[in-house]
PyMOL CGO cylinders between C-alpha atoms (Angstrom):
from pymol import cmd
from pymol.cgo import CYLINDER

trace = [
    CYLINDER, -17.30, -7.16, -5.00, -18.50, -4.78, -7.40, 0.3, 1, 1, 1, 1, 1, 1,
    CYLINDER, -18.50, -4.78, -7.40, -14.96, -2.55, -6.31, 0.3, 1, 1, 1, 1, 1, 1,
    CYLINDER, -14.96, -2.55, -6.31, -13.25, -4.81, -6.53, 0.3, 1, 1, 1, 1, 1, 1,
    CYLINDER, -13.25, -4.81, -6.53, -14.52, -5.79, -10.42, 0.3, 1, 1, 1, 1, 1, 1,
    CYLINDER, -14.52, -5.79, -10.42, -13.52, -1.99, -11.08, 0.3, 1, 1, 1, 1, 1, 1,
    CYLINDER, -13.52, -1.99, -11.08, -10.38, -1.74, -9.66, 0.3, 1, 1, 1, 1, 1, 1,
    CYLINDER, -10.38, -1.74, -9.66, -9.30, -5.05, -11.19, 0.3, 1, 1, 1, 1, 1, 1,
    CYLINDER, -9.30, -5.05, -11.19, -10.72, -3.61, -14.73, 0.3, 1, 1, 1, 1, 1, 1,
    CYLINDER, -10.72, -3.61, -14.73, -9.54, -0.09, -13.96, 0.3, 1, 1, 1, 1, 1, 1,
    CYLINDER, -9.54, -0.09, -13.96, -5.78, -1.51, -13.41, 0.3, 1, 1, 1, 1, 1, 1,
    CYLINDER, -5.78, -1.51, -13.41, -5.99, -3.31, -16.70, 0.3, 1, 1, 1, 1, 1, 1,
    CYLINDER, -5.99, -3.31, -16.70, -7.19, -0.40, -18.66, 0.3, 1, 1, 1, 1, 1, 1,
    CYLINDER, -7.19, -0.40, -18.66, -4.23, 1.57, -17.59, 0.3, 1, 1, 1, 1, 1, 1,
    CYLINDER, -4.23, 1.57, -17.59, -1.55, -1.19, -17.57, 0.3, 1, 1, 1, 1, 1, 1,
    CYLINDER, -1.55, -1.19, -17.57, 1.14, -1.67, -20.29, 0.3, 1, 1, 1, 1, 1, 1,
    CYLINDER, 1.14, -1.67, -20.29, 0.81, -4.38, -22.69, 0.3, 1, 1, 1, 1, 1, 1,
    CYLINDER, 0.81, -4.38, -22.69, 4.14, -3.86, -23.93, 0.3, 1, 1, 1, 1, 1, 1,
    CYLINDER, 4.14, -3.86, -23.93, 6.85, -6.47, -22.20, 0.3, 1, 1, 1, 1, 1, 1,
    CYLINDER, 6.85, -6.47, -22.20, 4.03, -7.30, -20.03, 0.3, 1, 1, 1, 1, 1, 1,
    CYLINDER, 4.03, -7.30, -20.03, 5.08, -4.20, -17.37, 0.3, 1, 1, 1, 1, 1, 1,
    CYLINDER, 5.08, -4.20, -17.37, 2.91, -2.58, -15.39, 0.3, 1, 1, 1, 1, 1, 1,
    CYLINDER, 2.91, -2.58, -15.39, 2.24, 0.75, -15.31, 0.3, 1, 1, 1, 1, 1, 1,
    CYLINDER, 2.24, 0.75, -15.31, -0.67, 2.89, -13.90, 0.3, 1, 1, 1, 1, 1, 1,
    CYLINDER, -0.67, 2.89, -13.90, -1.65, 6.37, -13.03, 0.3, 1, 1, 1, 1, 1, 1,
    CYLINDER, -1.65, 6.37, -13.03, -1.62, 6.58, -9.30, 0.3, 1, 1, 1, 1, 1, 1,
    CYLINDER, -1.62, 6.58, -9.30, -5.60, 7.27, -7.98, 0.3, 1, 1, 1, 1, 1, 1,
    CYLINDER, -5.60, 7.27, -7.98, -5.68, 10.49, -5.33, 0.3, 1, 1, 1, 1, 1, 1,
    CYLINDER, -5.68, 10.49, -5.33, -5.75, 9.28, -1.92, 0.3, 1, 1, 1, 1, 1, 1,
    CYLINDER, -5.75, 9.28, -1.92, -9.73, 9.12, -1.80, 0.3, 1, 1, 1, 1, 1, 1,
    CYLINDER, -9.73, 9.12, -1.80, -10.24, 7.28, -4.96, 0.3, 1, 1, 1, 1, 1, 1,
    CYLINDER, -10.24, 7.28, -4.96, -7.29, 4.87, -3.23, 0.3, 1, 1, 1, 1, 1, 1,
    CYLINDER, -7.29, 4.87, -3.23, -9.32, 4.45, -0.46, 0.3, 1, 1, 1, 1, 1, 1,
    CYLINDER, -9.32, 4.45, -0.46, -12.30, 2.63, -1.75, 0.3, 1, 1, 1, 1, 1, 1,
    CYLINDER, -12.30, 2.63, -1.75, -9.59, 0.64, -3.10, 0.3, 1, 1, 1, 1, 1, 1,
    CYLINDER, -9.59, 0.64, -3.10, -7.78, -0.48, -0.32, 0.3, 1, 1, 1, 1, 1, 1,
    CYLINDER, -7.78, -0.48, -0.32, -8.25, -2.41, 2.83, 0.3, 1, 1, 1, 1, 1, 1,
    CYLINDER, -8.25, -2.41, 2.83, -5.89, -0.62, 4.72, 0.3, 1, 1, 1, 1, 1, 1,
    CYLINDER, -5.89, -0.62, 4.72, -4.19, 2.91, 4.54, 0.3, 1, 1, 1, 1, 1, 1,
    CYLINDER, -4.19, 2.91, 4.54, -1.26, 3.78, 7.27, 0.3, 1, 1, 1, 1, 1, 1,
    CYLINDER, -1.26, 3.78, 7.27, 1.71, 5.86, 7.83, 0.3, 1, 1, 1, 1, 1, 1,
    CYLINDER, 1.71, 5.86, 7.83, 4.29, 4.14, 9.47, 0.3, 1, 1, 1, 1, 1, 1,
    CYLINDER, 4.29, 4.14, 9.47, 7.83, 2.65, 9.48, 0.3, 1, 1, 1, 1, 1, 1,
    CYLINDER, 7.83, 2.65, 9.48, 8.99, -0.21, 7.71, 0.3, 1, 1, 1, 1, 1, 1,
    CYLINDER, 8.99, -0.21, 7.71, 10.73, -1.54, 11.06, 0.3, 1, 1, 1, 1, 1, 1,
    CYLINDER, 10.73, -1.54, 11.06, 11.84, -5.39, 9.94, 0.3, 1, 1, 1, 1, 1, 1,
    CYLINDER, 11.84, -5.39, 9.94, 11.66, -8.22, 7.15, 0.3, 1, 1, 1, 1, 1, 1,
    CYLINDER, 11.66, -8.22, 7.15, 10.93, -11.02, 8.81, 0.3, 1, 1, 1, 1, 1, 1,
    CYLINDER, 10.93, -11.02, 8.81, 11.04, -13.95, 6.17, 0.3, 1, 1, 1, 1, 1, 1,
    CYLINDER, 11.04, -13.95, 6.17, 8.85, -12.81, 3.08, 0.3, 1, 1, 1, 1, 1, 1,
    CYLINDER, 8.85, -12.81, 3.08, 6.64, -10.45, 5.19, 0.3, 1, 1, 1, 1, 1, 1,
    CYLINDER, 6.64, -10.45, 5.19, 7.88, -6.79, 5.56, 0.3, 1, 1, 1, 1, 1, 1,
    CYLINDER, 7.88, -6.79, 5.56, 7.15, -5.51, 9.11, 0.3, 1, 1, 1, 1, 1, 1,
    CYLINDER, 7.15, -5.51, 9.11, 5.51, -1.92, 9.44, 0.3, 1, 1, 1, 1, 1, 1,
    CYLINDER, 5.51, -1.92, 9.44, 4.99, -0.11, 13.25, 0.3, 1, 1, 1, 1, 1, 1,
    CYLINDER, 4.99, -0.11, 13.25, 1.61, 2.41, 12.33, 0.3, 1, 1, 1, 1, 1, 1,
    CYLINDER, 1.61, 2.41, 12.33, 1.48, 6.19, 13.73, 0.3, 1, 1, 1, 1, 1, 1,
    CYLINDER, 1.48, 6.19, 13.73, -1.64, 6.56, 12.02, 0.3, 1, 1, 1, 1, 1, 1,
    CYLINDER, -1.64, 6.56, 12.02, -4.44, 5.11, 9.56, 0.3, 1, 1, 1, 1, 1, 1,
    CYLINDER, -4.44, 5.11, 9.56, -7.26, 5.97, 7.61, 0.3, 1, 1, 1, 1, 1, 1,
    CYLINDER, -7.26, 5.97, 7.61, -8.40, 2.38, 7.28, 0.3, 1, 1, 1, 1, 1, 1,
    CYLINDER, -8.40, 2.38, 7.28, -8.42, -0.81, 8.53, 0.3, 1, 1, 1, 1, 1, 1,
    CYLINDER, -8.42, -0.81, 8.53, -8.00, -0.20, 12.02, 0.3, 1, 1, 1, 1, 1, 1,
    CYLINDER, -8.00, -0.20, 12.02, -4.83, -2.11, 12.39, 0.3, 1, 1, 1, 1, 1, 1,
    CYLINDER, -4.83, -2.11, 12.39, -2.82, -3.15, 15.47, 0.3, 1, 1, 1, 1, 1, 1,
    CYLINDER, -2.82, -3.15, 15.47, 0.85, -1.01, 16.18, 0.3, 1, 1, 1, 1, 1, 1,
    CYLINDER, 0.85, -1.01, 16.18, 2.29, -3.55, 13.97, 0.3, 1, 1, 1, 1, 1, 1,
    CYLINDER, 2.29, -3.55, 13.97, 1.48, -4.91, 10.84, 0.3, 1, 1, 1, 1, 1, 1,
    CYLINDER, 1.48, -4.91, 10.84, 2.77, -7.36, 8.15, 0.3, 1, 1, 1, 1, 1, 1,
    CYLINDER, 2.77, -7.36, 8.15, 3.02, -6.90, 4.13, 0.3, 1, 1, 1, 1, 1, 1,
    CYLINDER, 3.02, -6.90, 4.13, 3.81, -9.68, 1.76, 0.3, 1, 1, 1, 1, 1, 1,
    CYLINDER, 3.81, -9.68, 1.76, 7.73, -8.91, 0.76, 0.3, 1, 1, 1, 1, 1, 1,
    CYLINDER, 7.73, -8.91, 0.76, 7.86, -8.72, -2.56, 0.3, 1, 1, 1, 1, 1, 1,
    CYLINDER, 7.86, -8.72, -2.56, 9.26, -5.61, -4.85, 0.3, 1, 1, 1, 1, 1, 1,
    CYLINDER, 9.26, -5.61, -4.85, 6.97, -4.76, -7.71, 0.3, 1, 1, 1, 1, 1, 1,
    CYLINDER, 6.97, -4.76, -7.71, 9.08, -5.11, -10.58, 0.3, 1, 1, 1, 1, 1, 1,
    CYLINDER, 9.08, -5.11, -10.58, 7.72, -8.90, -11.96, 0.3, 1, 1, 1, 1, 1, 1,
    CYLINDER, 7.72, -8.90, -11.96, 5.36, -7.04, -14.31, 0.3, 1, 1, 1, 1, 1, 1,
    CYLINDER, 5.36, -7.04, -14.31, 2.23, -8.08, -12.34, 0.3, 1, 1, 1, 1, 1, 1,
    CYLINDER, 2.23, -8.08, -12.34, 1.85, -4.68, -10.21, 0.3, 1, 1, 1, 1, 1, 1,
    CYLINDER, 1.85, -4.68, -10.21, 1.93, -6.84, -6.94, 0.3, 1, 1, 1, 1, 1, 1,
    CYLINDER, 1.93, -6.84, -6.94, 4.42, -5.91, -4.43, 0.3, 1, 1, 1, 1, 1, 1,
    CYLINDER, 4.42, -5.91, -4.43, 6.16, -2.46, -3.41, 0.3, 1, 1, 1, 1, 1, 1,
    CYLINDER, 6.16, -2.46, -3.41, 9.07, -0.66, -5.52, 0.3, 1, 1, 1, 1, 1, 1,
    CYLINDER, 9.07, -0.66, -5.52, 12.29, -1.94, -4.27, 0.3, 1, 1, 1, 1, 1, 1,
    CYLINDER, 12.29, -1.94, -4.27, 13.70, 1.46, -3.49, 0.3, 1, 1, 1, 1, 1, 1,
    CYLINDER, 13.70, 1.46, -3.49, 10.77, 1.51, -0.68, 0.3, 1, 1, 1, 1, 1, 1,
    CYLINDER, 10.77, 1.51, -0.68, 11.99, -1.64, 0.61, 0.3, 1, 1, 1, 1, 1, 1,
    CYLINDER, 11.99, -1.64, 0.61, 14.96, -0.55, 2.59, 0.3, 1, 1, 1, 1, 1, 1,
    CYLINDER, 14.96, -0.55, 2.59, 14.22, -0.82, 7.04, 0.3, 1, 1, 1, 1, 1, 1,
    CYLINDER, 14.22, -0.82, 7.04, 13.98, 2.31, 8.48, 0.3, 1, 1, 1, 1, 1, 1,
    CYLINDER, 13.98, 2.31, 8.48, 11.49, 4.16, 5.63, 0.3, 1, 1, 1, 1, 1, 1,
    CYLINDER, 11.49, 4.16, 5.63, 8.72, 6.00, 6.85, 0.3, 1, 1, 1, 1, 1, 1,
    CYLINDER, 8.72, 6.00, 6.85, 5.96, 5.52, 4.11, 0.3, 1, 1, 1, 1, 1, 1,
    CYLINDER, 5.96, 5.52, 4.11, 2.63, 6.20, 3.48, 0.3, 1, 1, 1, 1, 1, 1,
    CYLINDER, 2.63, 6.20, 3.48, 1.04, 2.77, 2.66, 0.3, 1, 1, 1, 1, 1, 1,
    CYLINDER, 1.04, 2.77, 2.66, -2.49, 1.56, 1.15, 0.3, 1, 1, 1, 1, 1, 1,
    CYLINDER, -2.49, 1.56, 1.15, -3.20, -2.11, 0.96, 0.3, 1, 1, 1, 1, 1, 1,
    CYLINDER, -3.20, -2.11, 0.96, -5.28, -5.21, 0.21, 0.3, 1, 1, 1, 1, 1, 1,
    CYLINDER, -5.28, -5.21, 0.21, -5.82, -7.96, 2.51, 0.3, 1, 1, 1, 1, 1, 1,
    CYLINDER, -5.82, -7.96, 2.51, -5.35, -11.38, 1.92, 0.3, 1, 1, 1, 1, 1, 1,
    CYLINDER, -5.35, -11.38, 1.92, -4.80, -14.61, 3.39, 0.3, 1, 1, 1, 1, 1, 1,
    CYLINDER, -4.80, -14.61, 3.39, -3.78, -15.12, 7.18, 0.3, 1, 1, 1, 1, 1, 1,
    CYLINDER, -3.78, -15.12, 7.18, -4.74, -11.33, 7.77, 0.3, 1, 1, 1, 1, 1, 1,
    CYLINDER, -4.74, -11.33, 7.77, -1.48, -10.64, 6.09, 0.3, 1, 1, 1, 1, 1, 1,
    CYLINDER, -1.48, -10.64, 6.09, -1.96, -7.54, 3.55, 0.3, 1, 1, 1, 1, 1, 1,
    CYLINDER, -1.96, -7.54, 3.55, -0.61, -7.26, 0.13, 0.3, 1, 1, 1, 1, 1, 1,
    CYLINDER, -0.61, -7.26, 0.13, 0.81, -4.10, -1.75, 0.3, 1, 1, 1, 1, 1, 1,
    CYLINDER, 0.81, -4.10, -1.75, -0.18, -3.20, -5.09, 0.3, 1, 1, 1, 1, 1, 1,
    CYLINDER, -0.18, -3.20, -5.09, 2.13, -0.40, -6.62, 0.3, 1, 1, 1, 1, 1, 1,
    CYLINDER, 2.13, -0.40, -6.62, -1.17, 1.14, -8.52, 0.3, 1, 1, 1, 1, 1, 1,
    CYLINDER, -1.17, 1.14, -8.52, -1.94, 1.89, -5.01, 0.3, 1, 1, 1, 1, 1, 1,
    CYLINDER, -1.94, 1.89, -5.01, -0.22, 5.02, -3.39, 0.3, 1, 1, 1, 1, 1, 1,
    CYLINDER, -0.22, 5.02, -3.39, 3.43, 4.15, -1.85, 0.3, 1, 1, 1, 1, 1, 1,
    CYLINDER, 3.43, 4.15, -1.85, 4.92, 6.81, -0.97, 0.3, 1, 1, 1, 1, 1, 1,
    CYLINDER, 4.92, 6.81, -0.97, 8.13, 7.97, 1.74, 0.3, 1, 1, 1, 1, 1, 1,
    CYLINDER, 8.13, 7.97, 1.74, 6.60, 10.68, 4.18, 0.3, 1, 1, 1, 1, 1, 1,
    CYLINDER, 6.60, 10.68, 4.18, 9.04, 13.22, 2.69, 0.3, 1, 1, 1, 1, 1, 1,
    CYLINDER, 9.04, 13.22, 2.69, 7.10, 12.75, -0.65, 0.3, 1, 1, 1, 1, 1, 1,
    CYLINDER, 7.10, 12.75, -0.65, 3.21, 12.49, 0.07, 0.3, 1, 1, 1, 1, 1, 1,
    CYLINDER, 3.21, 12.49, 0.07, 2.45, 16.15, 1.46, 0.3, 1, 1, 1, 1, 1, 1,
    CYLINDER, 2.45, 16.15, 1.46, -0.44, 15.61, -1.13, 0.3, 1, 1, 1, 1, 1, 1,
    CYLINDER, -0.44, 15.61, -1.13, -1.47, 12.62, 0.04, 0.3, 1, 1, 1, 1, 1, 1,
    CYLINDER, -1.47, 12.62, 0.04, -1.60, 13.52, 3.82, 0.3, 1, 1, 1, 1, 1, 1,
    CYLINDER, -1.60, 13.52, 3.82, -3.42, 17.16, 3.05, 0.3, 1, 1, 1, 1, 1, 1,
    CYLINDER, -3.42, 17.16, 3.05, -6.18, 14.87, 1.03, 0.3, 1, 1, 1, 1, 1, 1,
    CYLINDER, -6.18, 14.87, 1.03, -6.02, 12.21, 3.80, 0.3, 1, 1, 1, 1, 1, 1,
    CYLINDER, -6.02, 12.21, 3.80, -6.13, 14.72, 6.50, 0.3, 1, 1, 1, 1, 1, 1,
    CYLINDER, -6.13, 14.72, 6.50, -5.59, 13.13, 10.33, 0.3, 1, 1, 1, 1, 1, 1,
    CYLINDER, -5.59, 13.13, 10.33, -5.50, 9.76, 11.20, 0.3, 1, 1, 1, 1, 1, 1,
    CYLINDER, -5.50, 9.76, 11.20, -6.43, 8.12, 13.78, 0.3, 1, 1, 1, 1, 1, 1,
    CYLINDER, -6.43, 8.12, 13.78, -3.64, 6.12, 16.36, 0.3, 1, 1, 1, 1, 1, 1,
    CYLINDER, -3.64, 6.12, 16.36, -3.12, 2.42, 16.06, 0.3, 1, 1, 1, 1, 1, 1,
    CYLINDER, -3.12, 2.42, 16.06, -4.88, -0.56, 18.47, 0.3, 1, 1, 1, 1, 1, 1,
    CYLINDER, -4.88, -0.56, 18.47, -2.90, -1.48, 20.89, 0.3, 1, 1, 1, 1, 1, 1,
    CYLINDER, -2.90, -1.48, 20.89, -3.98, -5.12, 21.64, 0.3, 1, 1, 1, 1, 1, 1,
]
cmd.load_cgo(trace, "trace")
């Protein structure tokens, strides 16, 4: 609870005030970690209603199954929930940290790293291997 209370005061220190946007300077990938309930790479395969559909190749945690779902929503209603809409598109192969909410159904934040494969060398150096998905 206590991360939680930090990350909650840490995004509000960094957010804009102005227009109520949100901004925030993007943690390295261990600092995300403590952070986040879940941290993948993997394919955005499918929207299914207002859940976006990811298959996992690897995680550093969370332990989820080959598939897993994110709350659809692009990040640009000023709140920082949600993913940028250019990440949105089926087919991108991203390098996702979440939080978990309701259902078991995980939520993105875009103070969190979201990143396309092609642009988080940095990420995966600091993240190192992951490990491969359940298969249940």
């Amino acid at each position: 609870m206590k991360d939680l209370f930090a990350f909650s005061v840490l995004c509000f220190l960094i957010m804009s005030i102005s227009a109520g946007a949100c901004s925030c300077l993007k943690p390295h990938a261990d600092e995300s970690l403590k952070y986040a309930d879940i941290a993948f790479r993997g394919e955005l395969v499918e929207h299914k209603g207002h859940f976006a559909v990811f298959r996992v190749d690897e995680w550093w945690k969370g332990n989820p199954e080959r598939y897993v779902q994110f709350e659809w929503r692009d990040g640009t209603h000023g709140d920082c929930d949600g993913f940028w809409p250019q990440l949105l598109q089926v087919g991108s192969k991203m390098v996702v940290f979440g939080r978990k909410g309701g259902f078991r159904i995980y939520h993105a934040n875009i103070c969190l790293p979201q990143k396309l494969v092609d642009e988080a060398d940095d990420y995966l150096k600091e993240l190192g291997p992951g490990k491969p998905p359940r298969h249940d």
